[in-house]
C-alpha positions, 0 to 999 in steps of 0.5 A: 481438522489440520492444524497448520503451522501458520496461515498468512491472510493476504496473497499481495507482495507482502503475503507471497515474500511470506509464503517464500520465506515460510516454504523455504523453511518448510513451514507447514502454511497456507496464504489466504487471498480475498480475490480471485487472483494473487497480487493484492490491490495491483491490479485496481490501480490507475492504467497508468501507474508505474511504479517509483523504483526501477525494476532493479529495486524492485524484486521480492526475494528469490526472483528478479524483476525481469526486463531493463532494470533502469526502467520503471515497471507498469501497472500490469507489468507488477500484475505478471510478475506477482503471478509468475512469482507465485507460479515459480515457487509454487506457493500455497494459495487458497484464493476468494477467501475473505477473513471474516473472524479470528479467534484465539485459542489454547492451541492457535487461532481459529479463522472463519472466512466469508465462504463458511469455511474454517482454518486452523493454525498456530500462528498468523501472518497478516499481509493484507496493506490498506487499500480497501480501506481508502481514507477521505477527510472530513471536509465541511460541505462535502454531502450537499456538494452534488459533484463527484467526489472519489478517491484515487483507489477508485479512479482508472483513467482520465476519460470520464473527466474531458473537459471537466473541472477538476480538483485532486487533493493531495501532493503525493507521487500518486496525486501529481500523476494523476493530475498530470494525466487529467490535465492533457484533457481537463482543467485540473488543479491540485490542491495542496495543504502545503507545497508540493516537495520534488526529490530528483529520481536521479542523481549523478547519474543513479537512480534515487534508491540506489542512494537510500540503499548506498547509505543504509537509509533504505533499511536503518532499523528506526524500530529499534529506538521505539520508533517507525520509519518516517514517511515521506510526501516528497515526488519522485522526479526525474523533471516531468513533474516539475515542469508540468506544475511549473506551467501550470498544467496542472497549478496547485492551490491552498486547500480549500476550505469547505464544499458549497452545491455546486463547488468548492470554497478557497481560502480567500473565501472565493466560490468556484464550480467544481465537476470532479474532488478526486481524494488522494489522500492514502489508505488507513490500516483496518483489520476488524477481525483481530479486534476481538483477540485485541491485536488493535489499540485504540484507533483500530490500528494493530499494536506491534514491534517491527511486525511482532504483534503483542498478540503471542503468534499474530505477526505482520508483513506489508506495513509502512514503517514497519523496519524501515523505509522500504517496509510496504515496497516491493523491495521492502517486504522480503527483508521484513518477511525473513525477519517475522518468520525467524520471529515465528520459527522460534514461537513454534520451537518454543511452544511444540 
């Protein structure tokens, strides 16, 4: 069997700036997708999401977003263009390949995936974020409540909820636009554990990101003083939302408490009935299958510095905070994509 020089396991914009970076250098490797099409959790977005940066700051490595690069890119607008990418440079993708296991050897790591089929290589990529691991608290009550509960990852449109009374937990850029498209056609609240923060999109007449990346914010190394870059719940506003909770459409309210049959507790211990509890409260990393060559630490999440694995060979790509701000963004992979293949180029001289 082919011992290929690495393997990336995820074809979303993280595992494609790898599959760049790694052909560019003329890496023997292969980008192994669990679905049946490149460009990761995109495509099982909401219809209606767009993204937080323009397109201007919104490009992997090698190929410009296309279209107005002072406007905001659609869902589907994201979809084309991480296939056009992976078409443009031609990247070595092997689709419907869910890892299964991994284990590591004297000359590499073995991986088997859900199809049966086996993979040799002498070192990993892993690019595969979070979204198939959606994270939903623990709130007292919740199994006998017997309305629909969901989270974001789940929800595509506001139809299913006309004339409802709804409840989206969260106070994240996802959460408020959500919320403000389910209340054109529902009663719907946030509910908030503290209140919602607004940073405007534009100032002086410059889109936010061209601030962070103005003063280096975009890309200060936090990792090299031990640390990951802080995440920010902040909404990316250019007024609209604002406004929209201003008017109370939709308002937001002190997190409730607890669930009840047909409803929901608020703190000043008030019941109220409730149709809809949608969760938008993010994703949490799982990756069982390097917890058996002891990538992971304690709480299941993988042991690294600025995506060098404590593993000898095993790297990452795509996670929050990994060296900087923009680590997991469009705009942020490729930078950390170039910095793990250097990291790896210099694993294999050193190793062949």
């Amino acid at each position: 069997m082919e011992i290929l020089d690495t393997i990336v396991i995820g074809g979303g914009q993280a595992g494609l700036a790898s599959g760049y970076h790694l052909q560019k250098k003329g890496v023997r490797y292969l980008i192994l997708e669990s679905s049946n099409q490149v460009g990761g959790s995109w495509s099982r977005y909401y219809d209606s999401l767009k993204l937080f940066s323009p397109a201007g700051y919104s490009s992997l490595p090698g190929m410009k977003f296309p279209g107005e690069q002072s406007l905001y890119p659609k869902r589907d607008e994201v979809v084309r263009y991480l296939q056009e990418y992976k078409r443009k440079f031609q990247l070595k993708v092997e689709t419907n390949q869910r890892v299964e296991s991994v284990e590591k050897g004297s000359e590499g790591f073995t991986i088997r995936t859900m199809t049966g089929d086996t993979f040799q290589t002498r070192t990993i990529i892993n690019a595969t974020g979070s979204f198939n691991n959606p994270f939903i608290p623990n709130i007292a009550g919740r199994d006998g409540f017997k309305g629909l509960t969901i989270h974001s990852s789940e929800y595509k449109n506001s139809e299913p909820f006309i004339n409802q009374r709804v409840l989206v937990v969260g106070r994240g850029n996802s959460a408020i636009q959500i919320a403000v498209e389910l209340a054109e056609v529902s009663q719907t609240s946030l509910a908030v554990l503290s209140p919602i923060k607004f940073v405007k999109q534009k100032v002086w007449g410059k889109d936010l990101h061209f601030w962070l990346k103005f003063i280096g914010f975009d890309k200060f190394p936090f990792w090299r003083f031990g640390k990951t870059a802080p995440s920010s719940s902040a909404v990316n506003d250019t007024g609209k939302y604002k406004e929209r909770i201003i008017a109370g459409k939709p308002d937001q309210q002190p997190m409730f408490t607890s669930f009840y049959e047909n409803g929901v507790i608020w703190p000043n211990g008030t019941k109220e009935q409730v149709d809809t509890v949608i969760y938008a409260t993010g994703y949490r990393p799982q990756l069982p299958y390097l917890q058996a060559i002891g990538a992971l630490d304690e709480e299941g999440k993988p042991s690294h510095k600025a995506g060098i694995s404590e593993v000898p060979g095993l790297y990452y790509v795509g996670m929050e905070g990994q060296r900087s701000f923009a680590s997991a963004t469009l705009r942020g992979v490729g930078p950390d994509a170039q910095y793990v293949v250097k990291k790896l180029l210099h694993y294999l001289e050193h190793r062949m």
